[in-house]
C-alpha positions in Angstrom: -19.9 9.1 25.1 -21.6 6.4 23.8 -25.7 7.0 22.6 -28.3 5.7 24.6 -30.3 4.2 21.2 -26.9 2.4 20.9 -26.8 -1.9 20.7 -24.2 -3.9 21.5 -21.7 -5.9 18.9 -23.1 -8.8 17.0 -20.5 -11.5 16.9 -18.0 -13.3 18.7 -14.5 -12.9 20.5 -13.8 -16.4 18.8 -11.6 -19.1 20.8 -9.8 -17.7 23.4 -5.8 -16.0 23.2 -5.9 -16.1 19.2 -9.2 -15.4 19.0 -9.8 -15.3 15.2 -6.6 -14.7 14.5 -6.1 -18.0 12.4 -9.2 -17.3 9.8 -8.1 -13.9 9.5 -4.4 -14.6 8.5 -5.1 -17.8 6.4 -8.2 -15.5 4.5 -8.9 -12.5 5.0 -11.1 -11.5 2.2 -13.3 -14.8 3.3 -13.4 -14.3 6.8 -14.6 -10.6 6.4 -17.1 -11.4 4.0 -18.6 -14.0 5.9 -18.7 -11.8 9.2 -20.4 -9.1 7.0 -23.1 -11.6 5.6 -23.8 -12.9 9.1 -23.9 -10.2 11.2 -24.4 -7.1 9.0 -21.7 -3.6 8.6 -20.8 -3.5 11.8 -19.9 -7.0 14.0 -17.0 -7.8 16.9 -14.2 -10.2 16.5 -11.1 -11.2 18.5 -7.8 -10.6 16.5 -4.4 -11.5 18.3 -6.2 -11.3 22.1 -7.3 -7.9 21.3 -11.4 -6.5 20.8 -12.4 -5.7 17.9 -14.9 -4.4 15.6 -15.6 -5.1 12.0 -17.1 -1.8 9.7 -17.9 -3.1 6.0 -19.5 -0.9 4.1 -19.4 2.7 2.8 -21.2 4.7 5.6 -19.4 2.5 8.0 -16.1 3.5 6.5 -16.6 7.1 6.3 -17.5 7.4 10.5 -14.2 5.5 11.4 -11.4 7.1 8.9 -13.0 10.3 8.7 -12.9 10.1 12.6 -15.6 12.2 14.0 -15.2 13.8 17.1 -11.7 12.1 17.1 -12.8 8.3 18.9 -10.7 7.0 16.3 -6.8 7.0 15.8 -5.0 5.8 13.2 -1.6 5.5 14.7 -2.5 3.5 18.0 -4.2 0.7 15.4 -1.4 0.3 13.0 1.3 0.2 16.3 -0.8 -2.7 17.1 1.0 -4.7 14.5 4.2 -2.5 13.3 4.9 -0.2 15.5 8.3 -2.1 16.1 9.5 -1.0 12.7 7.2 2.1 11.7 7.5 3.9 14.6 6.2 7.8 14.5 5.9 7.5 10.8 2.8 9.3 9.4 0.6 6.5 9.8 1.5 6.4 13.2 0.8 9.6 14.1 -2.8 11.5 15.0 -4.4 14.4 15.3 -2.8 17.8 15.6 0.9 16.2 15.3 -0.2 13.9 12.1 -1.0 16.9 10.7 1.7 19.2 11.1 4.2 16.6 9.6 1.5 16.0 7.1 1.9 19.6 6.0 5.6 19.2 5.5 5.7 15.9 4.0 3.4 17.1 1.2 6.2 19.2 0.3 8.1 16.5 -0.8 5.3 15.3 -3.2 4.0 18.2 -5.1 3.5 17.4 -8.7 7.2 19.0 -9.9 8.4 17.1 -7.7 6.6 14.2 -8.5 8.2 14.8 -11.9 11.3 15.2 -10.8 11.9 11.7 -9.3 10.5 10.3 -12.8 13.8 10.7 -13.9 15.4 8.7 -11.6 13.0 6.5 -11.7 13.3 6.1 -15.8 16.7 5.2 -15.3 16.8 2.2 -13.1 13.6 0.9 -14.8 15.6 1.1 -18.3 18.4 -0.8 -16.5 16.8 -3.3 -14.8 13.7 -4.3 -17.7 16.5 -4.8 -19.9 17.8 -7.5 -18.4 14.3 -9.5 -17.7 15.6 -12.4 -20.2 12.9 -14.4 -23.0 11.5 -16.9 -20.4 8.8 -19.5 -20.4 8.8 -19.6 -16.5 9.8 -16.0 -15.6 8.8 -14.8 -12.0 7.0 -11.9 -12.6 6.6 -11.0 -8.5 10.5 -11.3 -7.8 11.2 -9.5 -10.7 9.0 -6.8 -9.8 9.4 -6.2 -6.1 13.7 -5.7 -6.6 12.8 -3.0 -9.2 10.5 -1.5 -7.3 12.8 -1.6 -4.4 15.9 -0.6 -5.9 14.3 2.5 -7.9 12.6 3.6 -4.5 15.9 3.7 -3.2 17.6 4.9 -5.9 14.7 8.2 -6.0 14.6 9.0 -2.1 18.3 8.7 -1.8 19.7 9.8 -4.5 22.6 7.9 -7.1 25.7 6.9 -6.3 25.3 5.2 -3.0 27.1 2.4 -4.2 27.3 -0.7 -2.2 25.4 1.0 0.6 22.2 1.0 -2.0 22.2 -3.0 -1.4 22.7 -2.5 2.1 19.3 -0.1 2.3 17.5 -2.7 0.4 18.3 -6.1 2.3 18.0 -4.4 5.8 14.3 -2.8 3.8 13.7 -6.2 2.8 13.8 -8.0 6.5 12.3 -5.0 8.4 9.0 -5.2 5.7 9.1 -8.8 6.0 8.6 -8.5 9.5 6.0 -6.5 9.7 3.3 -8.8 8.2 5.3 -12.0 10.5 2.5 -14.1 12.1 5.4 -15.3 14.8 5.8 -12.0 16.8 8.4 -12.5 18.7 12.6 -13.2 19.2 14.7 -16.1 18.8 17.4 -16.7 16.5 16.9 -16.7 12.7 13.1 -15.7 13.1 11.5 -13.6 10.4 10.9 -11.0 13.7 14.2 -10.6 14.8 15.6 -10.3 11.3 13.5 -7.3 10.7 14.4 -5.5 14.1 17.7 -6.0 13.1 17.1 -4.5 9.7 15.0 -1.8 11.6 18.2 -0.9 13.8 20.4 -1.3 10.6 18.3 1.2 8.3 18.4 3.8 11.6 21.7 3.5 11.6 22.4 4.5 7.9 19.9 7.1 7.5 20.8 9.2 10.9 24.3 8.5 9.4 23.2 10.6 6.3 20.7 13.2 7.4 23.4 15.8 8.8 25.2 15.5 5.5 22.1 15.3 2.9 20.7 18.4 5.3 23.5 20.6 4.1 24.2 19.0 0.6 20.6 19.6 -0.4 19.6 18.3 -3.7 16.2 17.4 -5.5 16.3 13.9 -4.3 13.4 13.1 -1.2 15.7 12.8 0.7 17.2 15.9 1.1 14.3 17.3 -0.1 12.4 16.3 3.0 15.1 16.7 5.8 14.9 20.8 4.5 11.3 21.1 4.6 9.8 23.7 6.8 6.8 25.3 7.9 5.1 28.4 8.5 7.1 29.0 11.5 10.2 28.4 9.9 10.6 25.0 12.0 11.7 21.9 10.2 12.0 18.3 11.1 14.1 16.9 13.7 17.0 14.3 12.4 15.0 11.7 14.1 11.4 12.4 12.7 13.7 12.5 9.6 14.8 9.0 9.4 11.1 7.4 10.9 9.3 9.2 7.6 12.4 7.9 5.0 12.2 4.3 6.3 8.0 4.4 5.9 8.1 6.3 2.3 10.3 3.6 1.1 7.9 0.7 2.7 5.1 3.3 1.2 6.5 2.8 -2.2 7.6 -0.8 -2.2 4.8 -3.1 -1.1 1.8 -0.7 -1.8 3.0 -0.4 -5.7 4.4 -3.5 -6.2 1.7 -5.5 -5.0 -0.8 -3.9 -7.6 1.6 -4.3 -10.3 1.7 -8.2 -10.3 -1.9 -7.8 -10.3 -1.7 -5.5 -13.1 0.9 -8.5 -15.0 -1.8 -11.1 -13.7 -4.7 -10.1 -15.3 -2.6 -8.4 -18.7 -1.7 -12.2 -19.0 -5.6 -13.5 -18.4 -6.7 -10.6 -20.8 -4.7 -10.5 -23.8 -7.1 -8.0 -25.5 -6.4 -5.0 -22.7 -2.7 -5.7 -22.5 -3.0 -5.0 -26.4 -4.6 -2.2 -25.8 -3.0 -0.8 -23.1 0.2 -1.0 -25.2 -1.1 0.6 -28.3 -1.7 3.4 -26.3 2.7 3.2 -24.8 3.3 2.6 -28.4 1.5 6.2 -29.5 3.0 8.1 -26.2 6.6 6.6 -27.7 10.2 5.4 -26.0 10.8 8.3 -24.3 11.0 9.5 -20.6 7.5 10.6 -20.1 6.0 13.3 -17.3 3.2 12.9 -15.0 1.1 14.8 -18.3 1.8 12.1 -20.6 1.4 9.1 -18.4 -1.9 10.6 -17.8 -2.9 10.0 -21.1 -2.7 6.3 -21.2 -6.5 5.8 -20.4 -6.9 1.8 -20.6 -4.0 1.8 -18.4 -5.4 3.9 -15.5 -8.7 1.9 -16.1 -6.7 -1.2 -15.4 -4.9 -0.3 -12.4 -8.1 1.6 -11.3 -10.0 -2.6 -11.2 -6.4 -4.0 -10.1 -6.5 -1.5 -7.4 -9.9 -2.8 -7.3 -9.3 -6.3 -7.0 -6.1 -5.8 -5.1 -5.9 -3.2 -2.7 -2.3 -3.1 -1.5 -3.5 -2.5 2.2 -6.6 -4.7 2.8 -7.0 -3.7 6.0 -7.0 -0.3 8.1 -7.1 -0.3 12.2 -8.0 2.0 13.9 -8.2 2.2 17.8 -11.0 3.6 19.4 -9.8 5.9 22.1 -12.9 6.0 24.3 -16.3 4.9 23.7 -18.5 5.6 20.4 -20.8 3.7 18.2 -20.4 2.9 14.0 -24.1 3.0 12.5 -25.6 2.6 16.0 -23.5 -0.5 17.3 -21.6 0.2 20.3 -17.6 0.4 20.3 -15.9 0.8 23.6 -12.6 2.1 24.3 -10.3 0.1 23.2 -11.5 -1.6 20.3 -9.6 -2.3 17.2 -12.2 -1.1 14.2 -10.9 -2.6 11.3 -12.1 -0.3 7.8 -11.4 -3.2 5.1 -11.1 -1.8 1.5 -10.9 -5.6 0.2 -14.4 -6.3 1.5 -15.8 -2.6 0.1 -14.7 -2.8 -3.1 -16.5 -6.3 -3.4 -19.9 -5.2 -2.2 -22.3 -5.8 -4.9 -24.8 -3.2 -3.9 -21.4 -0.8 -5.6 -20.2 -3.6 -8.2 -22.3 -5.3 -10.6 -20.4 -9.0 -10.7 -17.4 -8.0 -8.2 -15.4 -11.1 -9.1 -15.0 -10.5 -12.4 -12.0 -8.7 -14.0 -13.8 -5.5 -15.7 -11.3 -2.1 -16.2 -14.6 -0.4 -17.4 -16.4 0.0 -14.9 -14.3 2.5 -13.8 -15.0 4.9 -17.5 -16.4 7.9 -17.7 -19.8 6.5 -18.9 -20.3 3.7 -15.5 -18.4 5.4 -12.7 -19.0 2.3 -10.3 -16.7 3.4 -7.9 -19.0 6.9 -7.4 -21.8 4.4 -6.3 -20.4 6.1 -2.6 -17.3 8.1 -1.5 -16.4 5.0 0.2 -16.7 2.3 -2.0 -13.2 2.7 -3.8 -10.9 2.9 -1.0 -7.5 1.2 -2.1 -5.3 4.8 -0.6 -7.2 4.8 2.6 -9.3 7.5 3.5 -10.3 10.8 5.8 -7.0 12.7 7.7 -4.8 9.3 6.9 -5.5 9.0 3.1 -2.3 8.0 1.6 -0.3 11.1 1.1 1.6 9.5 -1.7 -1.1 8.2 -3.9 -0.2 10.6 -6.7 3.1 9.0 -6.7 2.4 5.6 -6.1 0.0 5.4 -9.5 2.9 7.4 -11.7 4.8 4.8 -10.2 3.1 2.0 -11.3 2.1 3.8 -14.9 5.8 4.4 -15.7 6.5 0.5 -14.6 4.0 -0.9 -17.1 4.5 1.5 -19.7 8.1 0.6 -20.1 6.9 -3.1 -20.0 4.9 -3.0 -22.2 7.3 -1.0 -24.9 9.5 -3.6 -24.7 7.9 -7.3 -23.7 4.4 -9.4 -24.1 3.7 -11.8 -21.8 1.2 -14.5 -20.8 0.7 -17.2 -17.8 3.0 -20.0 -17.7 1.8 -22.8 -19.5 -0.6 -24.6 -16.7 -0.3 -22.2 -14.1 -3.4 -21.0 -12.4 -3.3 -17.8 -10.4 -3.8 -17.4 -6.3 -3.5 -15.2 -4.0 -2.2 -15.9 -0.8 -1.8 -14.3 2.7 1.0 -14.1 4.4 0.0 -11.1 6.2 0.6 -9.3 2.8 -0.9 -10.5 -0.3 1.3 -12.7 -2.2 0.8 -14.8 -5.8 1.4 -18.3 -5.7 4.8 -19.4 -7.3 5.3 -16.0 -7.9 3.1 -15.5 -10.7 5.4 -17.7 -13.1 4.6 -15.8 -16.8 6.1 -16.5 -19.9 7.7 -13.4 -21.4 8.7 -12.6 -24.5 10.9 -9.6 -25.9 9.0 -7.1 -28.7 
């Protein structure tokens, strides 16, 4: 129930239908800052004809994901906007279910296991870097999102899938696309209706496979998962199955890649970290390396720790509230869409001396900005829903930029001046043209 000392919303539903829908899709960092400055940590909005509520802020952050007395859910947010293709994927899911798959998904991610897919994942990054070609105009986002993509696939599932591999990834491709489409709806040709086609398409492949990979077994995710059991000896169904494979793949396509053009970005404005950072791939050598020796490349964490920073892969996280409650005081009725957002957080100054500015330190052992409050660093989520595959996702990005860096330098393209844009994922403009040169 909601408090009696409680206060209504500041703010505004916006024009009606769209409400702010508009603002928020053309700028998100913008429109959530200004809301924050106007109206304080907690204000109401109006996003695609639905309430909702804004929470900046670290103590606003930690009552919505760490869900007290459950008013929040996680899953009945994100269905909001990709249900369609996501559907009862761990994000999706709350409560007592979310956390009896989370308990056998974490199986699939231990630390040897972790270590594990490195191997795969050393292979198709040797094949594919080799081939980026000398270039004064090389598009460093293309590049990276089909390596991303085809190691993803290549760890979950497993070699040898052949022509089926380029299947997963353009069906992948359409159904990700569609997720962050502004046009929500059918007709031919439309972004949407690609990616439920895709959606339908991946379905049918992976309940295809899961019989097989179920008795095959193998060290791959994918079988690794489909075997995973509990306490009770129970396992997942086929179905739960293929809804957790299609997610982990989206987990580990957009979410890495898009911090690791930011990573190329700002290696390209700062010349003097990127020489740095590959001093330090230089000393750890050519070789294969574990989750131990990635580890050791300190200026490299430090840099995707502030491109993390900079460029949280999921800028936003709804949450649905599921009957009335309050944030800091500030009414939220049942119904609302509280939106946590990491990109506004992490740009706060009362955490981050000079936020703007491009500055891996802050995140060393002798500043520690991002312990200012448990909230302020939030680029894996938080609470119950934190990202279960963070741990991955940063060896992931390590092992990416550490083989880069062994093997090319690179800088902006001659007159080329970064920006970001939204197209309900973050994007660089002209995909980050760089020019790259072979050591």
């Amino acid at each position: 129930m909601v408090s009696v000392r409680t206060v209504s919303l500041p703010g505004s539903a916006g024009p009606p239908l769209l409400g702010h829908s508009a603002q928020v899709l053309r700028d998100p960092l913008r429109f959530y800052l200004d809301r924050y400055r106007r109206f304080g940590p907690v204000s109401r909005f109006n996003l695609v004809g639905h309430p909702s509520a804004l929470a900046v802020g670290g103590d606003a952050a930690k009552v919505v994901l760490e869900g007290r007395d459950r008013c929040f859910a996680s899953g009945a947010g994100w269905a909001l906007w990709a249900g369609p293709f996501f559907p009862r994927s761990l994000v999706m899911l709350d409560f007592e279910e979310h956390l009896a798959h989370r308990a056998l998904m974490e199986q699939v991610l231990t630390r040897d296991r972790i270590d594990g897919y490195l191997e795969q994942l050393h292979a198709v990054l040797a094949e594919d870097l080799a081939t980026w070609p000398t270039s004064s105009n090389f598009r460093a986002q293309d590049a990276v999102r089909a390596t991303v993509l085809r190691a993803s696939v290549r760890v979950f599932m497993g070699g040898g899938l052949g022509a089926e591999s380029g299947e997963i990834e353009r069906a992948f491709l359409d159904c990700a696309a569609a997720a962050g489409a502004t046009l929500r709806f059918e007709y031919p040709g439309s972004t949407w209706s690609r990616g439920l086609a895709g959606r339908r398409r991946l379905e049918e492949l992976f309940v295809d496979r899961t019989p097989a990979v179920r008795a095959r077994g193998g060290s791959d995710l994918f079988a690794v998962l489909s075997r995973a059991t509990g306490l009770d000896g129970r396992g997942l169904s086929d179905e739960d199955v293929v809804n957790h494979m299609i997610f982990l793949l989206y987990a580990s396509f957009d979410p890495v890649s898009i911090p690791l053009v930011t990573m190329i970005r700002y290696l390209a404005e700062y010349p003097e970290w990127q020489t740095q950072c590959r001093h330090e791939s230089y000393a750890l050598g050519n070789g294969r390396p574990g989750m131990a020796e990635l580890d050791r490349l300190g200026s490299l964490d430090l840099v995707m720790r502030e491109s993390l920073r900079l460029m949280p892969p999921v800028y936003a996280l709804p949450n649905l509230a599921v009957r009335d409650t309050d944030v800091l005081g500030f009414e939220i009725p049942a119904g609302t869409v509280t939106v946590v957002a990491p990109l506004v957080n992490h740009r706060l100054p009362e955490y981050w001396p000079n936020p703007e500015v491009f500055d891996p330190e802050r995140f060393a052992p002798h500043r520690r900005e991002d312990r200012a409050h448990e909230y302020a660093w939030i680029p894996f989520g938080g609470g119950v829903h934190r990202c279960l595959g963070l741990h991955y996702g940063a060896v992931q990005m390590k092992a990416v930029m550490h083989q880069l860096l062994l093997r090319h330098r690179w800088r902006l393209a001659r007159g080329h001046v970064p920006e970001v844009i939204w197209r309900g994922f973050a994007r660089m403009r002209d995909g980050l043209p760089i020019e790259l040169t072979r050591l």
